[in-house]
Backbone bond lengths (Angstrom), bond angles and torsions (degrees), N, CA, C in turn:
res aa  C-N    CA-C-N  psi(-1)  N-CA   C-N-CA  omega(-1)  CA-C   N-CA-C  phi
1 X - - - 1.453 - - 1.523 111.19 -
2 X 1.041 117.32 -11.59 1.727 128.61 -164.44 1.072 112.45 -104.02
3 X 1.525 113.66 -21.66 1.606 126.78 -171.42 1.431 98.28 -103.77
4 X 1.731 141.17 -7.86 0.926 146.49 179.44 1.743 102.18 -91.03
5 X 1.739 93.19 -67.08 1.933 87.23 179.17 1.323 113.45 -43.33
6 X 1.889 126.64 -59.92 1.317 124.73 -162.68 1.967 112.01 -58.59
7 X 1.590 109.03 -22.18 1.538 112.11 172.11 1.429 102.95 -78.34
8 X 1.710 122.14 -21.48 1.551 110.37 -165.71 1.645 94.59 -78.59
9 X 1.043 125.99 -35.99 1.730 133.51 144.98 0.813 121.30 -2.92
10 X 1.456 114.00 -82.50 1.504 123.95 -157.63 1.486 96.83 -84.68
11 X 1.468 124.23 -32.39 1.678 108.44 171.94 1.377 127.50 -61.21
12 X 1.380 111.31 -25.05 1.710 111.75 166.44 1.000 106.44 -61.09
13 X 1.592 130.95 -61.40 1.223 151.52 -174.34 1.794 105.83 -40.84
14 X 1.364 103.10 -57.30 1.599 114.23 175.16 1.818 122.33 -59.17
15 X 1.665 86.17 -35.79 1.526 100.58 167.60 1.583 119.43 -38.29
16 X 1.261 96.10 -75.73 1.631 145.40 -152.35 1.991 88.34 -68.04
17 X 1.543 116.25 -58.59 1.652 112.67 173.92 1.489 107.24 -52.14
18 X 1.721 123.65 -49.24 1.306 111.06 -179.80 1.764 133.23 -76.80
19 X 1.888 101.17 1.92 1.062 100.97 149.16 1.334 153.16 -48.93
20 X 1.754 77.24 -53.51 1.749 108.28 -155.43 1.891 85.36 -76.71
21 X 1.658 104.63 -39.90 1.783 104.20 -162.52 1.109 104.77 -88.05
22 X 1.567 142.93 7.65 1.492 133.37 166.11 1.389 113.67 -104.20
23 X 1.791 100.88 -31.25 1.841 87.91 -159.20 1.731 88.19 -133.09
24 X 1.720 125.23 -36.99 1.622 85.82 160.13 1.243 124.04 -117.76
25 X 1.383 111.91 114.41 1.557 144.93 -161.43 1.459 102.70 -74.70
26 X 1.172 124.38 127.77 1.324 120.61 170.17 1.708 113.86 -96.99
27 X 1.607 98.97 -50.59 1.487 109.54 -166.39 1.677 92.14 -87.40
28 X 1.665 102.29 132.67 1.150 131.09 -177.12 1.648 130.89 -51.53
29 X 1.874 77.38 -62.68 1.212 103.61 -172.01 1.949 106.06 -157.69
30 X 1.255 109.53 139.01 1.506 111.98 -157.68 1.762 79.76 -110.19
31 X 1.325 115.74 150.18 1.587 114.41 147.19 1.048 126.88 -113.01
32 X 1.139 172.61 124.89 1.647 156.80 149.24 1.587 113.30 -119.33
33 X 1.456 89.24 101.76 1.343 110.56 -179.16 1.828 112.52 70.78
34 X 1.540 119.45 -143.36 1.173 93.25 177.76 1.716 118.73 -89.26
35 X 1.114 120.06 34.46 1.567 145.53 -168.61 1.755 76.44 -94.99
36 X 1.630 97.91 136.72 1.897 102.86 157.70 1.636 91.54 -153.42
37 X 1.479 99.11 123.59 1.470 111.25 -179.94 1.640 113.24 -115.45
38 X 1.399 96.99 109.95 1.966 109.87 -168.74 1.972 103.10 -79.88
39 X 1.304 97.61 111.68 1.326 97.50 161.03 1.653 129.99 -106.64
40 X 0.920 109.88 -13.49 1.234 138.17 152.12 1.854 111.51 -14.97
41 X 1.588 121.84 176.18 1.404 109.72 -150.97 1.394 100.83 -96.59
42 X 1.478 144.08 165.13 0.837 161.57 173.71 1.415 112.22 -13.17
43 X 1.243 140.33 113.29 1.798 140.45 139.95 1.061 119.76 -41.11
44 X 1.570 129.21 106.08 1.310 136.30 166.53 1.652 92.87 -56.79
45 X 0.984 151.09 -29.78 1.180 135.45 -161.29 2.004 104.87 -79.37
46 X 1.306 106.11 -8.71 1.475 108.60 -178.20 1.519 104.29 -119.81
47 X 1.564 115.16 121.83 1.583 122.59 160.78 0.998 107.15 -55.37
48 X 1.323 113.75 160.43 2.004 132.21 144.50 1.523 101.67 -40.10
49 X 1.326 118.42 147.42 1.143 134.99 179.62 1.216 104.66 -117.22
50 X 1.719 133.92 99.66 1.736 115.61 -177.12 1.397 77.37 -127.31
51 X 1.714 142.52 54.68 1.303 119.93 120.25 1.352 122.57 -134.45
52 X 1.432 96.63 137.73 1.627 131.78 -172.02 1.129 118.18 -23.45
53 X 1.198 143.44 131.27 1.775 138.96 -151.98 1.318 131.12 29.02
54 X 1.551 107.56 17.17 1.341 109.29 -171.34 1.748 104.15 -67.02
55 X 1.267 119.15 -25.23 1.704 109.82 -171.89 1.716 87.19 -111.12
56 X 1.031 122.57 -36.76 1.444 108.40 -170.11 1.396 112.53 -67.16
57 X 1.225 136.12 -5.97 1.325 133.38 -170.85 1.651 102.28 -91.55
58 X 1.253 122.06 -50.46 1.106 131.07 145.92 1.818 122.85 23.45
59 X 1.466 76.21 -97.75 1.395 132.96 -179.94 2.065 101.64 -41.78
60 X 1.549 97.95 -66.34 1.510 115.26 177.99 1.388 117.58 -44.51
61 X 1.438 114.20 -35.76 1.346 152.65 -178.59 2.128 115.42 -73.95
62 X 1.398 86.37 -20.42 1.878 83.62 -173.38 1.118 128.36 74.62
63 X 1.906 110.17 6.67 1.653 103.12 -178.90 1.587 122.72 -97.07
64 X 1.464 119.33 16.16 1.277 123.04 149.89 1.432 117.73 -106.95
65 X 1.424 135.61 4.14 1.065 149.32 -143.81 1.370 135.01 56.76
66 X 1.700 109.52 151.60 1.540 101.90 -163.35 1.521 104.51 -59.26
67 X 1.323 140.53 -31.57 1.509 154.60 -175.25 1.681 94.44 -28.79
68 X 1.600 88.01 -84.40 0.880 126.59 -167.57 2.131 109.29 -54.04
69 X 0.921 105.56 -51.53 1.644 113.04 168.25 1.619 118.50 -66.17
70 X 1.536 113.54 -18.00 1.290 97.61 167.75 1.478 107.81 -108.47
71 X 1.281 134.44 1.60 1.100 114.61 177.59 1.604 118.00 -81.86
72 X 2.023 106.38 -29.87 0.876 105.11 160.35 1.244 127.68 -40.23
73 X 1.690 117.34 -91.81 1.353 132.28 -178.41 1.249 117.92 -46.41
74 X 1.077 135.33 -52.11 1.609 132.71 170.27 1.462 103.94 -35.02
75 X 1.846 111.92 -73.47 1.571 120.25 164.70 1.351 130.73 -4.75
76 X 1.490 105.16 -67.99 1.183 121.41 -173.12 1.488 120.06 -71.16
77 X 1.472 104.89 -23.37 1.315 117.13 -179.08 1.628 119.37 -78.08
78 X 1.507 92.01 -41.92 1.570 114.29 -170.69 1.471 117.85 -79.36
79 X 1.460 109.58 -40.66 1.391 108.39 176.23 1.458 113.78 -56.88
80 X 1.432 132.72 -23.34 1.536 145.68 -150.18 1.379 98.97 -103.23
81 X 1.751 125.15 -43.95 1.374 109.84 -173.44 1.586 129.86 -64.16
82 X 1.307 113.61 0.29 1.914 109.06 174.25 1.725 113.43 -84.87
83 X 1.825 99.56 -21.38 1.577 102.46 -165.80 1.765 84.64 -79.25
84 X 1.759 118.76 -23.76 1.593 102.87 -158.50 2.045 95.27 -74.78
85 X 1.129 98.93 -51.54 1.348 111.87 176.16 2.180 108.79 -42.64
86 X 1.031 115.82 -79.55 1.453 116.31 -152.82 2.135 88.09 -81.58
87 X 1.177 123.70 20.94 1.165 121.77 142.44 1.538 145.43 -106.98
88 X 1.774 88.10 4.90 1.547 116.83 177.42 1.692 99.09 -104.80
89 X 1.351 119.47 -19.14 1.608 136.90 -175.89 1.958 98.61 -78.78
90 X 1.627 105.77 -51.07 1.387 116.91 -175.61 1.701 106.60 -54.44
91 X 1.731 90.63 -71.10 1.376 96.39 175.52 1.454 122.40 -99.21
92 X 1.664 126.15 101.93 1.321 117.35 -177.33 1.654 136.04 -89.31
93 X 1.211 113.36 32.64 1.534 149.60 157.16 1.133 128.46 -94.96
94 X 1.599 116.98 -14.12 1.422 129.94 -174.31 2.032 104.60 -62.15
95 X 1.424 101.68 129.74 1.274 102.25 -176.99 1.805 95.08 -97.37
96 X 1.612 95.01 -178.36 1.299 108.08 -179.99 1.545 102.91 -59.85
97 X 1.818 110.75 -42.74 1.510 100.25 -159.21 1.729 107.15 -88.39
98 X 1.596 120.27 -2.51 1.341 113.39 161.80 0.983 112.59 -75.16
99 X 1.502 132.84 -22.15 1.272 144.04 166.60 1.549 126.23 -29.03
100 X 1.554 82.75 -74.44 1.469 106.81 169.48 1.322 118.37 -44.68
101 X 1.585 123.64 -52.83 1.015 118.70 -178.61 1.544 140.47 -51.60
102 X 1.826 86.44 -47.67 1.556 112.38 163.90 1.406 124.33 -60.25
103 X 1.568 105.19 -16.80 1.910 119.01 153.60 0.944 126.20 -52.35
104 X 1.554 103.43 -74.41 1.737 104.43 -179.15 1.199 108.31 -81.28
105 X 1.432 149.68 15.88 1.066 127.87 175.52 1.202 106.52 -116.46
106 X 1.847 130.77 9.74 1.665 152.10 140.17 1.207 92.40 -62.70
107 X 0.914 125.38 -56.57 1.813 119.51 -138.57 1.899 83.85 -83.27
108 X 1.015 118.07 -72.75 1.648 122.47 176.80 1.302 103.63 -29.16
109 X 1.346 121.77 -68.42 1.565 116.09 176.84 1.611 140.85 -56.62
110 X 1.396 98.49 -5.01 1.581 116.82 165.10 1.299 103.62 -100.75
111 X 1.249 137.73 -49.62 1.354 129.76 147.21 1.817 139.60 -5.41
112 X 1.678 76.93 -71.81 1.733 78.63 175.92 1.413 113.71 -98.27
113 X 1.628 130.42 25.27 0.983 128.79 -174.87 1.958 90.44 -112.62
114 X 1.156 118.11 -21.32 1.288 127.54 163.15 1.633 103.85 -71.37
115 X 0.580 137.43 -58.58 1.628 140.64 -168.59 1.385 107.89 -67.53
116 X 1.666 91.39 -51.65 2.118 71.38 168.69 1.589 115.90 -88.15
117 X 1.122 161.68 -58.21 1.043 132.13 131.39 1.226 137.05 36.97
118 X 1.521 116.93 -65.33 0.721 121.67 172.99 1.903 112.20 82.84
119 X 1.229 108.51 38.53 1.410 129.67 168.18 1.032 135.77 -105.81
120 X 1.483 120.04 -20.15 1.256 111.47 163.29 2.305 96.72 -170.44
121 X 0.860 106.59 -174.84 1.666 100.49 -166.43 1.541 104.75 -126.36
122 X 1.689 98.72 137.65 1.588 124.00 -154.75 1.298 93.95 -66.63
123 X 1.260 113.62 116.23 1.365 123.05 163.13 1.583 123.35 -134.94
124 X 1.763 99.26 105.32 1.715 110.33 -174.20 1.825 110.59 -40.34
125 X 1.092 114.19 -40.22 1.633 88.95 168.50 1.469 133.52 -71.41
126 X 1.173 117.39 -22.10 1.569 109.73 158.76 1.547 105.39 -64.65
127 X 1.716 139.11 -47.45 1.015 98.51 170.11 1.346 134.05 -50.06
128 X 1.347 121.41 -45.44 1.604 134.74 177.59 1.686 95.68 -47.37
129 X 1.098 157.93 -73.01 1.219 157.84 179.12 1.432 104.09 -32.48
130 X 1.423 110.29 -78.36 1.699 119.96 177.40 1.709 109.09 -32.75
131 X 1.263 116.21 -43.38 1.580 127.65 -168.92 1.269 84.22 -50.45
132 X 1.397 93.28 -76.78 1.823 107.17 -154.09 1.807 110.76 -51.82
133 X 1.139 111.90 -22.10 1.657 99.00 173.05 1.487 104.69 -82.23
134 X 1.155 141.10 -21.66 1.261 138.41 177.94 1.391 106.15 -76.27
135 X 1.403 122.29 -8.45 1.495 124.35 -167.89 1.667 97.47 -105.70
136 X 1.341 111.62 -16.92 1.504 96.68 -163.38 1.917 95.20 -115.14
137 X 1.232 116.49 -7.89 1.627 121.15 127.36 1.044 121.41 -45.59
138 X 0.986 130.70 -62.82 1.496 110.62 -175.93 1.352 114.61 -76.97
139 X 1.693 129.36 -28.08 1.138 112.82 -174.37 2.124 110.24 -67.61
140 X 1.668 92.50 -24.29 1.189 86.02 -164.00 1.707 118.13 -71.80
141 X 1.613 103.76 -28.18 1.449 115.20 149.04 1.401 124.77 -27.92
142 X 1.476 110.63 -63.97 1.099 122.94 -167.20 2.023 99.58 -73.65
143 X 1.152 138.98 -29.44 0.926 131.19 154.40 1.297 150.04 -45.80
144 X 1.643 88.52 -53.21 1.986 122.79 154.33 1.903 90.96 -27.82
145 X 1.281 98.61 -70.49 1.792 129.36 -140.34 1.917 98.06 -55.03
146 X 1.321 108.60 -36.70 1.346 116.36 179.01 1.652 111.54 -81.03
């Protein structure tokens, strides 16, 4: 029961960091070397993206560069797997398909909390990315667990 409250902890806690680090962005713009990575608020010059691999295929492809394509996708994946994990720790009944749900409906909710905001622009494959790290949290939980 103690190892559940102190994870129900750290998931607010985990919450609350992937707030502040997905949707309110402080640092603008990062440089390293001749690499410059804009975090900064949304490009009117880019729509919402609501179809499915439309940027991730891209990416798979090498036409923004591998740099640039893995920091995305890796990113998107990686930042998400501790909330999938220490929410399979919170709740230990959680099935694969509550799982799922509690995926896309993270990944959607960083989404449209960017869009209104006005921090960065809703694009269904970062949810699809976000899902899947919350999915491979929990599987990895569920692996830990055996």
């Amino acid at each position: 029961m103690q190892k559940q409250y102190i994870s129900a902890i750290l998931l607010i806690v985990y919450s609350a960091i992937l707030i502040k680090v997905m949707v309110f962005k402080e640092i603008p713009t990062i440089h390293i070397g001749h690499l410059m990575f804009n975090f900064g608020g949304a490009e009117a010059i880019h729509p919402a993206n609501f179809i499915p691999f439309k940027t991730i295929l891209p990416y798979f492809f090498g036409e923004n560069g591998l740099i640039i394509a893995g920091i995305n996708l890796v990113g998107n994946i990686v930042i998400l797997i501790p909330f999938g994990f220490l929410a399979t720790v919170v709740y230990p009944k959680m099935t694969w398909k509550k799982s799922l749900i509690l995926a896309v409906a993270t990944g959607l909710a960083i989404e449209i909390m960017q869009a209104l905001f006005r921090v960065g622009i809703f694009d269904i494959d970062d949810v699809i990315l976000n899902a899947l790290g919350v999915m491979i949290g929990f599987w990895l939980f569920r692996m830990y667990k055996k």
